[in-house]
Structures are given as structure tokens and as C-alpha cells.
C-alpha positions as CSV (number, residue, x, y, z in Angstrom):
1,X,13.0,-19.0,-5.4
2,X,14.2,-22.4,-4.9
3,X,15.7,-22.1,-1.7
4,X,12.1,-20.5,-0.8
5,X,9.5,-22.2,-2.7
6,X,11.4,-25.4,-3.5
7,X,12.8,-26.6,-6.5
8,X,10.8,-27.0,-9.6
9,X,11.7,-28.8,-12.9
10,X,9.3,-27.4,-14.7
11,X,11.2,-23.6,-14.6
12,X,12.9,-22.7,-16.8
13,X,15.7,-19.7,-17.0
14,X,13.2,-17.5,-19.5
15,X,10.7,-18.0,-16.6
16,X,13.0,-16.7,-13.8
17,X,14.1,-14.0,-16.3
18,X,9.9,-13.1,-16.7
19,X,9.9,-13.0,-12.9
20,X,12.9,-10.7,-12.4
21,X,11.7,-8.5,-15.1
22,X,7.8,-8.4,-13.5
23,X,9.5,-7.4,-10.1
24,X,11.5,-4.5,-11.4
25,X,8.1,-3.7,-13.5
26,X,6.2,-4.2,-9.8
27,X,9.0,-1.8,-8.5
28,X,11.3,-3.9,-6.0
29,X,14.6,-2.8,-6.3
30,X,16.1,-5.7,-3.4
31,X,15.1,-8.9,-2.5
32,X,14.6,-7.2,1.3
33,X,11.5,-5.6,-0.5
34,X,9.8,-8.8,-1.6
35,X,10.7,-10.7,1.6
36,X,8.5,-6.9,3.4
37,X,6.4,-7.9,0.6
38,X,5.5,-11.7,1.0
39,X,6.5,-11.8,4.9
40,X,3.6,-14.4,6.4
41,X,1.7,-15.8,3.0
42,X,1.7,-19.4,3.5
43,X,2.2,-19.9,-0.8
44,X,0.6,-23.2,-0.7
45,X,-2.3,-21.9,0.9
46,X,-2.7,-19.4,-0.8
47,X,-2.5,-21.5,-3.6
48,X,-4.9,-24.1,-2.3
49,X,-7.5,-21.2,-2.2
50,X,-7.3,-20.2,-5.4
51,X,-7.0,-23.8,-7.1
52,X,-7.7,-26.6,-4.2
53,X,-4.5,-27.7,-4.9
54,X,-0.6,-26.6,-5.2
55,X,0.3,-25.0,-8.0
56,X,4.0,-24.6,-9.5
57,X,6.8,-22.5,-8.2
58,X,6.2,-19.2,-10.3
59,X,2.6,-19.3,-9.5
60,X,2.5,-19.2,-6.0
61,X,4.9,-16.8,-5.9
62,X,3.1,-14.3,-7.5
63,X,-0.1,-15.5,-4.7
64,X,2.4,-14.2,-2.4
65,X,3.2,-10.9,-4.3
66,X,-0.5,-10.1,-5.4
67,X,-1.6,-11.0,-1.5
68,X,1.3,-8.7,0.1
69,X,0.3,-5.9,-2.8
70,X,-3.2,-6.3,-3.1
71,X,-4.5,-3.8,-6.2
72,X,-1.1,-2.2,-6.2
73,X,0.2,-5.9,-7.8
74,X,-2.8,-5.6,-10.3
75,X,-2.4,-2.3,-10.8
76,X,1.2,-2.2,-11.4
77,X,1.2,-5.3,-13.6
78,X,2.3,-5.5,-17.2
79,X,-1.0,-7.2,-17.7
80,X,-3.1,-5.1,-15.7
81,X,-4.4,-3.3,-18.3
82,X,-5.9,-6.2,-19.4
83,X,-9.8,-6.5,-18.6
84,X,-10.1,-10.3,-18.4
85,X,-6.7,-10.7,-16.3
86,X,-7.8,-7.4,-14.3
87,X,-11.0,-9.0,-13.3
88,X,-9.6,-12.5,-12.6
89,X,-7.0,-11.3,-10.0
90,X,-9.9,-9.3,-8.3
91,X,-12.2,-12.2,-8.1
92,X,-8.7,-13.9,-7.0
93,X,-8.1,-11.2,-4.3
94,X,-12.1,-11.7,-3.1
95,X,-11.5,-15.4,-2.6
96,X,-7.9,-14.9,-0.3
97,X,-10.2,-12.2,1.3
98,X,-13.2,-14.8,2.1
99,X,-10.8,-17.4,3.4
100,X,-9.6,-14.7,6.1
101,X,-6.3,-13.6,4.3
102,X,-5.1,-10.1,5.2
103,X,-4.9,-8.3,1.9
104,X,-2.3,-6.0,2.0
105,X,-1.0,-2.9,0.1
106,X,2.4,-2.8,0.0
107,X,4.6,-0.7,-2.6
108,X,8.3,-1.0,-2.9
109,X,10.0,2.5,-2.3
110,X,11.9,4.0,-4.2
């Protein structure tokens, strides 16, 4: 994620470990899977969407995972089952939408 997103102080290793567990959760089983996944999301627009400004490392990472996924990343999430988080990553998703981001609707195989 560094080398991608950039280095960020503010991460720590229980954070990376929370992200490695969500994508197994999510279903990737390579990193070739999440680069299918996030291929073309700009994360700091994406991010700029949602907030009007950049937000950390973690964050717009999972912009890039929910906007590759679509409902499959809500769906699929450990929090999904959640009405309050389920409805703010819809509204989330509608906002990408408006701004002329292709939602997609991809699931890791296998």
C-alpha cells in the first residue's frame, strides 16, 4: 500500500493486519485480484468526492475497493450487515455515481 498509495504515518501494523483480514473476508486471494479490482480509480479522487479533500491511506483504499466492487464490497463486508454503515456506503456509491464514476461489480474468484 505504500508503494501504491504512499506512505502514511498514521498506519499502523494492526491497521494493515484489519486490511489483510477485510480482503480475505472480501474474497481476494492475490494481490493480481485487487490490482483487477482497483485498475483505473484515481483514490484521491475518489476520495475528494466523498470528503472534498484526501483522506488517509486505508481510506482511500477501500474508495478504490468499494468503487471496483460496487454492492458486492458492501455486501461482502464484515460490516455490511450493519444498517447505518450499509446505508452510508450506498449514499457513498450514489455520489461516485453522480460525479461520472463507473461503478463496477467485480468479485474475486475463487
Amino acid at each position: 500500500m505504500n508503494k501504491k498509495l504512499g506512505y502514511d504515518v498514521r498506519m499502523t501494523d494492526y491497521s494493515y493486519n484489519f486490511t489483510a483480514r477485510l480482503l480475505r473476508r472480501l474474497g481476494f486471494k492475490n494481490f493480481k485480484q485487487i490490482e483487477e479490482c482497483i485498475n483505473g480509480y484515481d483514490d484521491d479522487k475518489l476520495s475528494r468526492i466523498l470528503w472534498g479533500t484526501r483522506q488517509g491511506q486505508i481510506s482511500r483504499f477501500e474508495y478504490q475497493l468499494m468503487a471496483g466492487m460496487g454492492e458486492n464490497y458492501i455486501n461482502l463486508h464484515h460490516w455490511g450487515q450493519t444498517q447505518y454503515w450499509y446505508d452510508a456506503r450506498m449514499k457513498e456509491l450514489g455520489k461516485f455515481r453522480e460525479a461520472g464514476i463507473k461503478v463496477g461489480s467485480y468479485k474475486p474468484r475463487g
